[in-house]
C-alpha positions as CSV (number, residue, x, y, z in Angstrom):
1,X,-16.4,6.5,10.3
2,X,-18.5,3.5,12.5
3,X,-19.1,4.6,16.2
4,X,-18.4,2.1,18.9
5,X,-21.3,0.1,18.7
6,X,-21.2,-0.4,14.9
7,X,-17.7,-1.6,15.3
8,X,-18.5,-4.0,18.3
9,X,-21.4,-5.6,16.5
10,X,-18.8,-6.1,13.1
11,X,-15.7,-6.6,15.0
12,X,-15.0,-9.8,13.1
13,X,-15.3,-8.0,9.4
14,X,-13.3,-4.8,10.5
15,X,-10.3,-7.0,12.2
16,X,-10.1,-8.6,8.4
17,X,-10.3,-5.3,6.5
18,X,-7.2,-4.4,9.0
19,X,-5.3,-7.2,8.6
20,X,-5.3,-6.7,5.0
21,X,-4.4,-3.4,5.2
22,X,-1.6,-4.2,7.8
23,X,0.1,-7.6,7.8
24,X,1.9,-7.0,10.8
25,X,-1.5,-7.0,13.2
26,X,-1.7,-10.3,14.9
27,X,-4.4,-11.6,16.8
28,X,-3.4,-10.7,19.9
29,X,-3.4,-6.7,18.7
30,X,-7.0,-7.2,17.6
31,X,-8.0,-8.6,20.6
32,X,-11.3,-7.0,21.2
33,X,-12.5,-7.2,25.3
34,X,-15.8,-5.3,26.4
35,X,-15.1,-2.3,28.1
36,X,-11.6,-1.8,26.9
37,X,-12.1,-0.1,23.8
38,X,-9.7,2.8,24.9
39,X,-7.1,-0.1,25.5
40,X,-7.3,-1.7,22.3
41,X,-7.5,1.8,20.1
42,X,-4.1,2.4,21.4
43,X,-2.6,-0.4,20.6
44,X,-3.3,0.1,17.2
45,X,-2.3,3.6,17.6
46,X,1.1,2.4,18.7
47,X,1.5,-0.6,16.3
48,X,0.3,1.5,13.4
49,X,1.7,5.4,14.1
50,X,-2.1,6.8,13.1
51,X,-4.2,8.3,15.2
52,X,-7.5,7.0,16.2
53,X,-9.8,8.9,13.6
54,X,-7.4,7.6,10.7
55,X,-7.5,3.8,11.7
56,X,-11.6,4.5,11.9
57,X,-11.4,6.0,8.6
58,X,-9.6,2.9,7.1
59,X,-12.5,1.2,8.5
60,X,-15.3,3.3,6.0
């Protein structure tokens, strides 16, 4: 599962593997701000029903 700082530096290659993996993401639900990682994890959380560690996982 990438840590924060492995996902910040890829951001760009992990929002593609998700919006593969889930058509409905739009831009604006990948939206990825510095400092607001909690902000953004739950939006996925919401969007997606998974919990944090299983969106991460996806991510492998």
């Amino acid at each position: 599962m990438p840590n924060s700082k492995e996902i910040k530096g890829n951001w760009n290659e992990l929002k593609g593997k998700l919006k593969q993996k889930f058509a409905e993401l739009t831009d604006d639900d990948l939206l990825y701000e510095e400092g607001k990682d909690d902000e953004l994890w739950g939006k996925l959380q919401q969007k997606l029903g998974k919990t944090e560690k299983e969106i991460k996982s996806l991510l492998d």
